[in-house]
N, CA, C and O atoms as CSV, one atom per row, in Angstrom:
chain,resi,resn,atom,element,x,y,z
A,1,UNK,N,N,22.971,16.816,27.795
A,1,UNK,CA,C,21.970,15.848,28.214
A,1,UNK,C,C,20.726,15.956,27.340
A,1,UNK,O,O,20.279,14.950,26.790
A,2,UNK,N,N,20.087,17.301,27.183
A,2,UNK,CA,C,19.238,17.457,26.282
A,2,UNK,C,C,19.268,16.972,24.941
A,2,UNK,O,O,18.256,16.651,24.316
A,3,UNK,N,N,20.941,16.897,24.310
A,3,UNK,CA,C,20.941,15.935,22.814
A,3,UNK,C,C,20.667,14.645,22.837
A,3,UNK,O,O,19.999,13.959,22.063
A,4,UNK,N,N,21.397,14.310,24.050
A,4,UNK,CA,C,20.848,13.186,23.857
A,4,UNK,C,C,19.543,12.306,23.914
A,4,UNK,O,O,19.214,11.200,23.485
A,5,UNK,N,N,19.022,13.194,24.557
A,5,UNK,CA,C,17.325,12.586,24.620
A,5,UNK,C,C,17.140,12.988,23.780
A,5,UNK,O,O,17.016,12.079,22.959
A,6,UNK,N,N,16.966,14.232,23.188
A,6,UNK,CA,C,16.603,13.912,21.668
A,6,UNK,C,C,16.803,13.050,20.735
A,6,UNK,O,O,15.978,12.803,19.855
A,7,UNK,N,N,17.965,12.495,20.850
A,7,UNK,CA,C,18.563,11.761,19.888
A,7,UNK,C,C,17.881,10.695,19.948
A,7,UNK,O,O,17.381,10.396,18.863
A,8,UNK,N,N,17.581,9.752,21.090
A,8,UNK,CA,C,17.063,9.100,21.413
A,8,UNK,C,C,15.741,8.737,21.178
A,8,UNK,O,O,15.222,7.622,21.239
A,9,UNK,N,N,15.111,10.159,20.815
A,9,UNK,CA,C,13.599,10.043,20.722
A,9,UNK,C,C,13.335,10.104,19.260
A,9,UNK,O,O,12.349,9.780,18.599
A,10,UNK,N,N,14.298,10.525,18.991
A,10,UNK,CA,C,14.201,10.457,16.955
A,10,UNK,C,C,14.862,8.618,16.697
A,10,UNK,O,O,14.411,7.915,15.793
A,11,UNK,N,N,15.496,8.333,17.265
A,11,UNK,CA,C,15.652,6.883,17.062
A,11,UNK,C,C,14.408,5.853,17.437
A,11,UNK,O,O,14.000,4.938,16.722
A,12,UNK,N,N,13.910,6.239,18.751
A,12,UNK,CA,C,12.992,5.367,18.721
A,12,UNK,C,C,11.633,5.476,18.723
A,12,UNK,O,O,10.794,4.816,19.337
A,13,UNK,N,N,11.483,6.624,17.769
A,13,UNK,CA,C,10.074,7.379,17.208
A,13,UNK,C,C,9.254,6.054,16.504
A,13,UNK,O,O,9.643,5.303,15.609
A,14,UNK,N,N,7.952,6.064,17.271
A,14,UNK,CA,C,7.143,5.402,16.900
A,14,UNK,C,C,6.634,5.710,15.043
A,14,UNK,O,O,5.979,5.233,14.117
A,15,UNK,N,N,7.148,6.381,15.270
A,15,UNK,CA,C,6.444,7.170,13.820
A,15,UNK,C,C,7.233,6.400,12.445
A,15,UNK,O,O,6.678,6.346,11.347
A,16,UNK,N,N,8.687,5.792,12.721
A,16,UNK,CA,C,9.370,5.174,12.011
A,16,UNK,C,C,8.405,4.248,11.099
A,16,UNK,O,O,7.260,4.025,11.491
A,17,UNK,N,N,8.999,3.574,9.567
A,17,UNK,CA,C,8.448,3.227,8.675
A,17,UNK,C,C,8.860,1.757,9.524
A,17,UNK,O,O,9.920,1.483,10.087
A,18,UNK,N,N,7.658,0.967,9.394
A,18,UNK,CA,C,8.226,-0.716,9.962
A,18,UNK,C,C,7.282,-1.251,8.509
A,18,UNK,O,O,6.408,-0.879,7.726
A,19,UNK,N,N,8.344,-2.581,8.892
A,19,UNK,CA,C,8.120,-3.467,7.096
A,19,UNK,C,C,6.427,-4.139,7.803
A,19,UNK,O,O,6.127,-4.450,8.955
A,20,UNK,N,N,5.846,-4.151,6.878
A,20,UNK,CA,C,4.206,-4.293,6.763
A,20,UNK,C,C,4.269,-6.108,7.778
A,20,UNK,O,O,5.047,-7.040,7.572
A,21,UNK,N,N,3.450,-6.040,8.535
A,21,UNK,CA,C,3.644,-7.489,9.456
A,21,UNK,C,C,2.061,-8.233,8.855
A,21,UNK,O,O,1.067,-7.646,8.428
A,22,UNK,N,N,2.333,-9.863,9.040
A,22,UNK,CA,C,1.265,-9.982,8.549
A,22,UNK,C,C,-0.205,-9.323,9.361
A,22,UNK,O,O,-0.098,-8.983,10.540
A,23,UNK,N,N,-1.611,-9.172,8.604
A,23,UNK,CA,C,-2.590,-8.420,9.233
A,23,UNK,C,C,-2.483,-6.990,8.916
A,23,UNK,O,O,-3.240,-6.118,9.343
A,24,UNK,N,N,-1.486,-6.821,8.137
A,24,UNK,CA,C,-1.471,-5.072,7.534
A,24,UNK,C,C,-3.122,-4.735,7.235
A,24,UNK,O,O,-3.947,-3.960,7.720
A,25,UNK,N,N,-3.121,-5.579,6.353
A,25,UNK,CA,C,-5.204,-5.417,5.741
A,25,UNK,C,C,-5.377,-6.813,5.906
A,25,UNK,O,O,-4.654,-7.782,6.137
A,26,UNK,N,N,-7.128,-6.485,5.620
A,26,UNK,CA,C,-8.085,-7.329,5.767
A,26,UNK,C,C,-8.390,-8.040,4.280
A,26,UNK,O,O,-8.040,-7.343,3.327
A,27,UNK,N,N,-8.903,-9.137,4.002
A,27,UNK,CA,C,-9.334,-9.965,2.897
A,27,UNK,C,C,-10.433,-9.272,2.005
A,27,UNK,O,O,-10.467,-8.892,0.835
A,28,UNK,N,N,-11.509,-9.271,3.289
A,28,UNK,CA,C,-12.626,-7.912,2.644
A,28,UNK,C,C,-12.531,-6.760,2.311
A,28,UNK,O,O,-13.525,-6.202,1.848
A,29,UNK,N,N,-10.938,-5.856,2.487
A,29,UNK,CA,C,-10.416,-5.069,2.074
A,29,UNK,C,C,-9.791,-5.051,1.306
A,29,UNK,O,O,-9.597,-3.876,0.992
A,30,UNK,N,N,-9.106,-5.909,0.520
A,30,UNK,CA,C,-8.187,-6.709,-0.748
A,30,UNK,C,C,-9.419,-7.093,-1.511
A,30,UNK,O,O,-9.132,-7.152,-2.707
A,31,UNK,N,N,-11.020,-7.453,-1.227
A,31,UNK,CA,C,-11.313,-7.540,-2.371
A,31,UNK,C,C,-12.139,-6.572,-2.729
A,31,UNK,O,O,-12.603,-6.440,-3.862
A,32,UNK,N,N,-12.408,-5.677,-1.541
A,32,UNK,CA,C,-12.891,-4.662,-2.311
A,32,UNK,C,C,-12.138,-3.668,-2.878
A,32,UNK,O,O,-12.693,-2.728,-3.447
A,33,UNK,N,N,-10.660,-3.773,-2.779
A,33,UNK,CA,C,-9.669,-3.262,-3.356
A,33,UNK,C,C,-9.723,-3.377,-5.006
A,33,UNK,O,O,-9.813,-2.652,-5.997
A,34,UNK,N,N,-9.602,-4.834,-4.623
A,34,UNK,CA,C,-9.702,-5.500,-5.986
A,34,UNK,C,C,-10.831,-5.178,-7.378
A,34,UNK,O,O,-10.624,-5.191,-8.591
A,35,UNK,N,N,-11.968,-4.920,-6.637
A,35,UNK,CA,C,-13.218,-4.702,-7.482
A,35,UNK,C,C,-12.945,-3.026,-7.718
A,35,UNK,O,O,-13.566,-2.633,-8.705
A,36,UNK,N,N,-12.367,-2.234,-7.216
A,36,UNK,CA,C,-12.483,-0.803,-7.385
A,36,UNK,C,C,-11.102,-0.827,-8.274
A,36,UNK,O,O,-10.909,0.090,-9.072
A,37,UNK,N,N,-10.290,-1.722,-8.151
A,37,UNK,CA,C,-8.705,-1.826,-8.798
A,37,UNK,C,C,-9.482,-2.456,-10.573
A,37,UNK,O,O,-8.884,-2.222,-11.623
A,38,UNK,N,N,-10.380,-2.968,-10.550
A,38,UNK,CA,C,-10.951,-3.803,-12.356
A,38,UNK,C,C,-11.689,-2.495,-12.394
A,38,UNK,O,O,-11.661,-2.260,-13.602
A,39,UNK,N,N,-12.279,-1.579,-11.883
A,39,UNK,CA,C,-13.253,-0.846,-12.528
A,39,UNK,C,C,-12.677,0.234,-12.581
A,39,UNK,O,O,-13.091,0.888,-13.539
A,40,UNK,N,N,-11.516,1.002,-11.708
A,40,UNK,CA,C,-11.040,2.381,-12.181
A,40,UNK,C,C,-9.713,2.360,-13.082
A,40,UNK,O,O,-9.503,3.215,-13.942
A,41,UNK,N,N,-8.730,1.171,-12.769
A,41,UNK,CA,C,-7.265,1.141,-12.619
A,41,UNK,C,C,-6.997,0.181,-13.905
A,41,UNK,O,O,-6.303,0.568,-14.845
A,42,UNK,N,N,-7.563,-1.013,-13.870
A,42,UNK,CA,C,-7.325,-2.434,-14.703
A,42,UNK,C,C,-6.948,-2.096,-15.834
A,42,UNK,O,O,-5.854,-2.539,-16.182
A,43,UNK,N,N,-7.867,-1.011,-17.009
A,43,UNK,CA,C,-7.918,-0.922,-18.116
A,43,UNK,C,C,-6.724,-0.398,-18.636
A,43,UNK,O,O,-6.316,-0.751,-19.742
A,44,UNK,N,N,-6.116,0.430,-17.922
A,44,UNK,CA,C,-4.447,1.151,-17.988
A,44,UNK,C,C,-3.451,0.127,-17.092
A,44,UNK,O,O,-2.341,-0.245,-17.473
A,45,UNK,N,N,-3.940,-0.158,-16.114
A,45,UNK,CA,C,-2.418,-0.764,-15.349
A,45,UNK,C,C,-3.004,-2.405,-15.132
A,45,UNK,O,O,-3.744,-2.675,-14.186
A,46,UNK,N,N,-2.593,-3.375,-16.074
A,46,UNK,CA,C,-2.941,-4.578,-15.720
A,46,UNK,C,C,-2.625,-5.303,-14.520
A,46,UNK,O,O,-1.398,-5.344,-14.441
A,47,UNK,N,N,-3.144,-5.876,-13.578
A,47,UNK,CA,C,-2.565,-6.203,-12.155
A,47,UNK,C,C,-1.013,-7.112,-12.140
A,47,UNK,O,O,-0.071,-7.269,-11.363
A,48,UNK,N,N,-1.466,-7.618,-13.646
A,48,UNK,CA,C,0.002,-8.881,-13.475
A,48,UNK,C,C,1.236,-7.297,-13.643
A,48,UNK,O,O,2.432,-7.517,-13.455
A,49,UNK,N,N,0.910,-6.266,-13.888
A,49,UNK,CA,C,2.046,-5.397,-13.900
A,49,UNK,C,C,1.915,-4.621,-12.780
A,49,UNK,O,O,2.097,-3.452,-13.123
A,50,UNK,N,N,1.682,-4.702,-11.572
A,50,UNK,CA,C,1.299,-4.449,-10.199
A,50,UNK,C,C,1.860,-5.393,-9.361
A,50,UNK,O,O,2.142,-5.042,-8.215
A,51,UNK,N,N,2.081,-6.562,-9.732
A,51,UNK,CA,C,2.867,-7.371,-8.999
A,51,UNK,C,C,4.445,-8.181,-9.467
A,51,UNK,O,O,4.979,-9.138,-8.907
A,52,UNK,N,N,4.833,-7.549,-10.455
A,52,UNK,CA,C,5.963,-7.749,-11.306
A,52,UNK,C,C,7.253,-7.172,-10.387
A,52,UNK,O,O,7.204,-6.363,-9.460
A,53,UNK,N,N,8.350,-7.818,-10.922
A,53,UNK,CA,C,9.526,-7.450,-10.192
A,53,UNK,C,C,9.631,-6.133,-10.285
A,53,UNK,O,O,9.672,-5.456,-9.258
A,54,UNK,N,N,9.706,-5.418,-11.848
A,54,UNK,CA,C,9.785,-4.306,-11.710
A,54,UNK,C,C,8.968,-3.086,-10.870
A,54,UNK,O,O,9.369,-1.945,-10.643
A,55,UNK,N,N,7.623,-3.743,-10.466
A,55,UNK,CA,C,6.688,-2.828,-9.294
A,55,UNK,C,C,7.218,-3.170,-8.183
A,55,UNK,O,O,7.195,-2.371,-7.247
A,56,UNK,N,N,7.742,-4.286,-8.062
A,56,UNK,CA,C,8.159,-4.463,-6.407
A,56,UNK,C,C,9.395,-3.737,-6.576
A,56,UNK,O,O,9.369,-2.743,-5.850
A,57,UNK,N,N,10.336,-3.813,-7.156
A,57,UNK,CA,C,11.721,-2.755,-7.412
A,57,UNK,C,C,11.494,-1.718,-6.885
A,57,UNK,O,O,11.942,-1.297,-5.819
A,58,UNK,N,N,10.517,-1.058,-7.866
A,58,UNK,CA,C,10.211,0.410,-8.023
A,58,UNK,C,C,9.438,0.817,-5.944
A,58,UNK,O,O,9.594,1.903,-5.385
A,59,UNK,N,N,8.802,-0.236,-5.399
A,59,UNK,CA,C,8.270,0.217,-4.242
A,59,UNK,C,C,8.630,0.041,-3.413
A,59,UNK,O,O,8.050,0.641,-2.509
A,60,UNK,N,N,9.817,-0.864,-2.972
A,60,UNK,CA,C,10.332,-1.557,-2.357
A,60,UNK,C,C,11.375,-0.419,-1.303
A,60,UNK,O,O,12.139,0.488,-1.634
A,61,UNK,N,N,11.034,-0.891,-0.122
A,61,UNK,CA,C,11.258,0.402,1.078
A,61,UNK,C,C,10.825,1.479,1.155
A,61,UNK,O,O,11.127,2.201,2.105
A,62,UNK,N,N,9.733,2.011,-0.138
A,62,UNK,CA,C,8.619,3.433,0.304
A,62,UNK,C,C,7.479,2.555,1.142
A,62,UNK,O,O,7.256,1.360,1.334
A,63,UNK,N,N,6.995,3.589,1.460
A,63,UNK,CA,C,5.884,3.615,2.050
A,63,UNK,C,C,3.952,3.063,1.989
A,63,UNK,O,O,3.367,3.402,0.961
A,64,UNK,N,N,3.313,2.460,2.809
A,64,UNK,CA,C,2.176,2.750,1.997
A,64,UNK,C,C,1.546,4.033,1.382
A,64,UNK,O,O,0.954,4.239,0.323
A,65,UNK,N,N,2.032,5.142,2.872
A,65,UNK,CA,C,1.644,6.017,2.097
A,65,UNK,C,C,2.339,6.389,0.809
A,65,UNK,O,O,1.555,6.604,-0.115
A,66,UNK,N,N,3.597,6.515,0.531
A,66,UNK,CA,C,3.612,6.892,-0.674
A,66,UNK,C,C,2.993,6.339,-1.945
A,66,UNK,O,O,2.994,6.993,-2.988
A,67,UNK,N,N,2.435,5.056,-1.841
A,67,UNK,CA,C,1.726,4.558,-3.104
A,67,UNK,C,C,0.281,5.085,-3.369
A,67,UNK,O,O,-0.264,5.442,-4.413
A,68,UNK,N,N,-0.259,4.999,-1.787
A,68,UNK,CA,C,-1.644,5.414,-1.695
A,68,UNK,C,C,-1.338,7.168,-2.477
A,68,UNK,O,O,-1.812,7.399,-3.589
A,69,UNK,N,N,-0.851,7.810,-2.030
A,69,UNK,CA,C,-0.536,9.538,-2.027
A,69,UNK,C,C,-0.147,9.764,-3.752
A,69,UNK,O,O,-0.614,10.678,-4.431
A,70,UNK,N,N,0.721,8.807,-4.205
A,70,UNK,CA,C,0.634,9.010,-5.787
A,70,UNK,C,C,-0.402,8.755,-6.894
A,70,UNK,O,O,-0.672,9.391,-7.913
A,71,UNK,N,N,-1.157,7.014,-6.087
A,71,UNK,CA,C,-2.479,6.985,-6.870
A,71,UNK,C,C,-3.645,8.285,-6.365
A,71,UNK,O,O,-4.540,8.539,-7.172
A,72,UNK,N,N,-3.616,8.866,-5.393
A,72,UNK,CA,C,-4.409,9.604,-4.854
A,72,UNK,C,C,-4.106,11.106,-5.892
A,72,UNK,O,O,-5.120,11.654,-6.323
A,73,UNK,N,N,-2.867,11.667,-6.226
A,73,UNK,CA,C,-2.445,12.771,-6.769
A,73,UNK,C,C,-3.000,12.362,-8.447
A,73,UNK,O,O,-3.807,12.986,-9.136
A,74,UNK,N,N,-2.332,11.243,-8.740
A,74,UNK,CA,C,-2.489,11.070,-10.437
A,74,UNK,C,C,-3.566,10.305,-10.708
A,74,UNK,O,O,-3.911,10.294,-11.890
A,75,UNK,N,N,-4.393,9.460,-9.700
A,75,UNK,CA,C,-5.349,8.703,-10.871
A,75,UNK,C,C,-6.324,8.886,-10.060
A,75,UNK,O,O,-6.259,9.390,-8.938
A,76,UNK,N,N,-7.989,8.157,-11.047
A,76,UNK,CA,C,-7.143,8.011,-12.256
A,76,UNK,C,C,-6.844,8.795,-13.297
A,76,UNK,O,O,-6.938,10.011,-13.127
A,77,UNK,N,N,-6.432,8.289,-14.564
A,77,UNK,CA,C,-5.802,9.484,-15.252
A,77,UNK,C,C,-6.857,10.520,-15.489
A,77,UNK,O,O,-6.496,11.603,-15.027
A,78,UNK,N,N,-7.721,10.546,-15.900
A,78,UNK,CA,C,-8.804,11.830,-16.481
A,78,UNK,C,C,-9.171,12.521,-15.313
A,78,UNK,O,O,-9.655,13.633,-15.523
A,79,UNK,N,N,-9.057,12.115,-13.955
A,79,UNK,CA,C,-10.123,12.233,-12.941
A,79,UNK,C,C,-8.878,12.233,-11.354
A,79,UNK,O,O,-9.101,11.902,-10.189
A,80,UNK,N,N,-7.827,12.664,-11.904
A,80,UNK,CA,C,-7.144,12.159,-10.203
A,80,UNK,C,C,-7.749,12.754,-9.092
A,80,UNK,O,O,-8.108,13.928,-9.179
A,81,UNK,N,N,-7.942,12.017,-7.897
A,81,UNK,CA,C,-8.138,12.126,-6.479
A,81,UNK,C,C,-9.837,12.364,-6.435
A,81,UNK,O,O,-10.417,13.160,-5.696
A,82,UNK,N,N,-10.582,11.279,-7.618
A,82,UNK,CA,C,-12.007,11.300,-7.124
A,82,UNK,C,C,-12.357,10.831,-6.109
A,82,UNK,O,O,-13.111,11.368,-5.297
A,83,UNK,N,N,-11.499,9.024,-5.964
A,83,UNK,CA,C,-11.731,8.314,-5.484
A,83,UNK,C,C,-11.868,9.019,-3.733
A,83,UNK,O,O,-11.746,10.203,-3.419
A,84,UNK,N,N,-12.140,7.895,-2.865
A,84,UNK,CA,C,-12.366,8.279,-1.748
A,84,UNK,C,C,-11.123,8.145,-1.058
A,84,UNK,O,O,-10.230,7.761,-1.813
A,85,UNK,N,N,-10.700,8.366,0.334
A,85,UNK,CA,C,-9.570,8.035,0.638
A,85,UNK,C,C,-9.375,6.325,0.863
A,85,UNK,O,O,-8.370,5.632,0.705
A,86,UNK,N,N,-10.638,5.986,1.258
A,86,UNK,CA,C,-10.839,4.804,1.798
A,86,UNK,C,C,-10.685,4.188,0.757
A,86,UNK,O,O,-10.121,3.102,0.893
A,87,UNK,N,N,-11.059,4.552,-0.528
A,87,UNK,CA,C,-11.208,3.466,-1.955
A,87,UNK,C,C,-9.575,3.261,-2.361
A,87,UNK,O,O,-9.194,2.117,-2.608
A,88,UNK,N,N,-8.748,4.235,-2.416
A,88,UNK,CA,C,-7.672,4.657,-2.791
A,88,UNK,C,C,-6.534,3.315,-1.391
A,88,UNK,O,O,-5.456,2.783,-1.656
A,89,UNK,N,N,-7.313,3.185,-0.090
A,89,UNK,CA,C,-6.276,2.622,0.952
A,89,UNK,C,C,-6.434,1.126,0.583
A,89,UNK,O,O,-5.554,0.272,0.689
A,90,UNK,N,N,-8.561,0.827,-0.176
A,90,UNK,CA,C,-8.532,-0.602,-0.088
A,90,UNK,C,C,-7.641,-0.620,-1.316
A,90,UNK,O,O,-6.591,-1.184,-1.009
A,91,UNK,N,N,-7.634,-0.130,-2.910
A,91,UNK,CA,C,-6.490,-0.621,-3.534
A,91,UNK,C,C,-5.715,-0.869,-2.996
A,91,UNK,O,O,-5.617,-2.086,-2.837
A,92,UNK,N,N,-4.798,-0.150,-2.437
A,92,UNK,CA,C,-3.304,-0.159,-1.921
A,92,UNK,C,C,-3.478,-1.789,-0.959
A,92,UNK,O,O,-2.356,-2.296,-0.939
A,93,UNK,N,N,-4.192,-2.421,-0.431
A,93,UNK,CA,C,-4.358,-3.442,0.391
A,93,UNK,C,C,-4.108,-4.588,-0.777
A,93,UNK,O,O,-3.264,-5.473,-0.914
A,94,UNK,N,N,-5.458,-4.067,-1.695
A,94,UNK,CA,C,-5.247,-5.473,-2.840
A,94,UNK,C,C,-4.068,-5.129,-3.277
A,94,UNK,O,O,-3.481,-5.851,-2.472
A,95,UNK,N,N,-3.102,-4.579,-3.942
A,95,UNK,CA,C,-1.697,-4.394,-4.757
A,95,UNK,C,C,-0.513,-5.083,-3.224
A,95,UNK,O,O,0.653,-5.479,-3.259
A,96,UNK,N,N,-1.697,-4.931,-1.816
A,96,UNK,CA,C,-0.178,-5.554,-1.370
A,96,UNK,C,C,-1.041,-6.987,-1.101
A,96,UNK,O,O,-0.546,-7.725,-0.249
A,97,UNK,N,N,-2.093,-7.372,-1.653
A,97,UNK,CA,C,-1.787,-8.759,-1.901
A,97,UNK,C,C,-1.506,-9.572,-3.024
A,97,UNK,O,O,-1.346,-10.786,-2.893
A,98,UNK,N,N,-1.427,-8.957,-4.198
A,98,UNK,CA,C,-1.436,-10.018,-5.094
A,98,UNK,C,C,0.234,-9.664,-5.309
A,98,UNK,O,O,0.887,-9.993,-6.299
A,99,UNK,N,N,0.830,-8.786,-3.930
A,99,UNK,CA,C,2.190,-8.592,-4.306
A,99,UNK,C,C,2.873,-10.075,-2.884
A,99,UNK,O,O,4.044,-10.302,-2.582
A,100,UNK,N,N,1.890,-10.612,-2.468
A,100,UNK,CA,C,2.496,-11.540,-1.861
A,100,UNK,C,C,2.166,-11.531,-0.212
A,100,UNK,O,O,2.232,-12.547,0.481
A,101,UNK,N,N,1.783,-10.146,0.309
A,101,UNK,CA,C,1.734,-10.049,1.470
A,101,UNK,C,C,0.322,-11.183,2.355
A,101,UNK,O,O,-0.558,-11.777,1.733
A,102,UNK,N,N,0.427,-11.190,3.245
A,102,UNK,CA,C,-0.468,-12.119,3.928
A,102,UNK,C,C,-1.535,-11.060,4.699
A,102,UNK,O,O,-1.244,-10.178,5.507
A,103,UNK,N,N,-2.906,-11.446,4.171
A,103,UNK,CA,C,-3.755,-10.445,5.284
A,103,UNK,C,C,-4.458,-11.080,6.356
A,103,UNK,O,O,-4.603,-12.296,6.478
A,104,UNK,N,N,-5.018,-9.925,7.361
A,104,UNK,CA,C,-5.077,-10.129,9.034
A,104,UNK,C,C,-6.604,-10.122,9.271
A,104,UNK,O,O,-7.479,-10.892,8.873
A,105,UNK,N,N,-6.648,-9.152,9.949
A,105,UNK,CA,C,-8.515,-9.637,10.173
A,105,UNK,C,C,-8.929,-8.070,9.931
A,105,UNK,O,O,-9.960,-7.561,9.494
A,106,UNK,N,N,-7.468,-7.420,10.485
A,106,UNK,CA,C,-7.987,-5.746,10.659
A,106,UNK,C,C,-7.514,-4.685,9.497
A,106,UNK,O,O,-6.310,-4.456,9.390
A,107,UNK,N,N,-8.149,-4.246,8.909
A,107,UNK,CA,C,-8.324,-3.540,7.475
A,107,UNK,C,C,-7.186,-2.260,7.678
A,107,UNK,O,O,-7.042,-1.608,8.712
A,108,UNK,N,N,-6.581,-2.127,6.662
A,108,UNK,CA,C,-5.319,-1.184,6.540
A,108,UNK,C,C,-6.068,0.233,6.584
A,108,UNK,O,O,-6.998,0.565,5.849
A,109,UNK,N,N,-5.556,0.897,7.456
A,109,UNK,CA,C,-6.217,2.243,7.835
A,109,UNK,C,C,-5.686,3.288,6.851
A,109,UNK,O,O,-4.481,3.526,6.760
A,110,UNK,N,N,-6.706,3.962,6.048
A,110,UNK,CA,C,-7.016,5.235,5.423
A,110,UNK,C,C,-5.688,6.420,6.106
A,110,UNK,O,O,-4.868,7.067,5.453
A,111,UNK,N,N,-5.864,6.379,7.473
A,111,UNK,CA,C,-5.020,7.601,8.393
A,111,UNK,C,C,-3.573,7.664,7.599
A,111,UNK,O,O,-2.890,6.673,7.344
A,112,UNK,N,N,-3.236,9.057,7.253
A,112,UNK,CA,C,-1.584,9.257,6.695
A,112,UNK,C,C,-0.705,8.659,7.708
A,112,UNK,O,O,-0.277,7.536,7.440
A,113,UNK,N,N,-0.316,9.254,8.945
A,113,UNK,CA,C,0.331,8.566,9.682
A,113,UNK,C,C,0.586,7.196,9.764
A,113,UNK,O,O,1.739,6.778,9.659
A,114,UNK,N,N,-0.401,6.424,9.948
A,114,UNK,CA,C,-0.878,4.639,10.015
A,114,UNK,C,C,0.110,4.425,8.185
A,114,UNK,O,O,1.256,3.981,8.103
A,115,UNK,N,N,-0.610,4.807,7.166
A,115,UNK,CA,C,0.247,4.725,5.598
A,115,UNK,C,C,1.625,4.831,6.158
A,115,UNK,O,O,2.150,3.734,6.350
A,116,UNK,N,N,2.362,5.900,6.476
A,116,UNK,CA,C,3.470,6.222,6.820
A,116,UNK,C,C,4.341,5.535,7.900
A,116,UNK,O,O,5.408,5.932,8.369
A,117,UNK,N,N,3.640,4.408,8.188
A,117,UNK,CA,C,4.268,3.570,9.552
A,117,UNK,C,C,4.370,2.218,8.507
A,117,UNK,O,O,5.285,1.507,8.922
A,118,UNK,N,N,3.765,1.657,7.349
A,118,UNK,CA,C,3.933,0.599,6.868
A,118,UNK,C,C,4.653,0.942,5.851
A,118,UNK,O,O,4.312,1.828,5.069
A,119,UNK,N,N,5.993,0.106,5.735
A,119,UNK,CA,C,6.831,0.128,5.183
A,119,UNK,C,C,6.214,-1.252,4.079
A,119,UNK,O,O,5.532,-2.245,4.336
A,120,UNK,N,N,6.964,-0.624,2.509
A,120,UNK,CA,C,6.575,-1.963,1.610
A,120,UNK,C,C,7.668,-2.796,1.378
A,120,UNK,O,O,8.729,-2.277,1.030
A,121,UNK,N,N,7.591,-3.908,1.504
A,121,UNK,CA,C,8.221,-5.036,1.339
A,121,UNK,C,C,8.066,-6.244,0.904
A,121,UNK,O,O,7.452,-6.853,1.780
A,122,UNK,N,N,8.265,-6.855,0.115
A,122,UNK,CA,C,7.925,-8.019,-1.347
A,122,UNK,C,C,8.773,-8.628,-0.650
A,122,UNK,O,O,9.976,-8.375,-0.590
A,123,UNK,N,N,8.235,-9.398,-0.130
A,123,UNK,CA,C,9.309,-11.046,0.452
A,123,UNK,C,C,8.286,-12.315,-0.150
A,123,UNK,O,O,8.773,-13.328,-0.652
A,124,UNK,N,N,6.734,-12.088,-0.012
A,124,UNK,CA,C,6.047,-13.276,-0.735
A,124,UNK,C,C,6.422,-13.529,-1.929
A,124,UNK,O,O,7.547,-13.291,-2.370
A,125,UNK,N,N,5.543,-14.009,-2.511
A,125,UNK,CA,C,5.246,-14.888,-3.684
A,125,UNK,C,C,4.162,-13.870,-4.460
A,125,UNK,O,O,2.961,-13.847,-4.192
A,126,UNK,N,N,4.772,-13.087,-5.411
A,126,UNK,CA,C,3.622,-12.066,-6.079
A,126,UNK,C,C,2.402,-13.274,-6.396
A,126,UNK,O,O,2.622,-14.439,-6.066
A,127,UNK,N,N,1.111,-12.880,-7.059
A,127,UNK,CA,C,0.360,-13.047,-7.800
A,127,UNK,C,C,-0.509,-12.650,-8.536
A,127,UNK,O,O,-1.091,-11.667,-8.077
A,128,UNK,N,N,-1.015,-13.135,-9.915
A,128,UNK,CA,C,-2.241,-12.429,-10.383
A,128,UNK,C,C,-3.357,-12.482,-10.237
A,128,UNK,O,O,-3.744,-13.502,-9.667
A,129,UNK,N,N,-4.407,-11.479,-10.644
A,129,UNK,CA,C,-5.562,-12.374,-10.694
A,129,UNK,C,C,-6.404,-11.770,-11.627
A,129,UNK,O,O,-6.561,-10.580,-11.900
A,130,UNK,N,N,-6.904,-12.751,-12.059
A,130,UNK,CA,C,-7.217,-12.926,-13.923
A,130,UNK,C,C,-6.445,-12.584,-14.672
A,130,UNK,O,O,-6.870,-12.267,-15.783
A,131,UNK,N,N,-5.029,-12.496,-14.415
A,131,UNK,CA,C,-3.663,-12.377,-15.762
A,131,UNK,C,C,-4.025,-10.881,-16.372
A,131,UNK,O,O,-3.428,-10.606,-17.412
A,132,UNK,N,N,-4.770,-10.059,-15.943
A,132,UNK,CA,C,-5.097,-8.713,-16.331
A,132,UNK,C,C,-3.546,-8.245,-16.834
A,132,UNK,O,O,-3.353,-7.109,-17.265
């Protein structure tokens, strides 16, 4: 009896990765994503290569956190993990919009756990902005 409630509770663990719903982030969080994404990130990773098949390939069923947690470990390059956590979550908001996603009113939370509950998923319509 005891396996099976376990079993049960690992199946329907809140903690599971769910695909990002619209309202993941906020607009004012995508653009201040955006402005910290031209001033730390742009000059090495152009955005139109942030929203390319091959970035959606490459991310496609990890995590937010895992994107946030790699830009957080490696960049940027001279300087990894200056940024703040918060600076590091609004990128990750803008990369999931110009990757197509639709944003909500309520800003994508910094918290690992909260990263680790949004699953990434490219079903929009990527885009650029300024062809960077």
């Amino acid at each position: 009896m005891f396996m099976k409630v376990a079993a049960a509770m690992l199946v329907a663990s809140p903690l599971a990765a769910q695909s990002p719903a619209p309202g993941t982030y906020s607009d004012s969080q995508a653009v201040r994503g955006q402005q910290w994404y031209e001033s730390s990130c742009a000059a090495c990773h152009p955005s139109r290569d942030m929203s390319s098949p091959d970035f959606q390939m490459r991310w496609r069923g990890r995590t937010a956190f895992d994107l946030f947690d790699r830009m957080r470990t490696t960049m940027p390059l001279t300087a990894p993990g200056t940024l703040s956590r918060r600076t590091y979550t609004d990128i990750v908001a803008y990369l999931l919009k110009i990757n197509g996603l639709p944003a909500g009113t309520t800003a994508l939370a910094s918290d690992s756990t909260v990263l680790r509950e949004t699953l990434l998923t490219f079903s929009g319509t990527p885009s650029t902005t300024n062809g960077r």
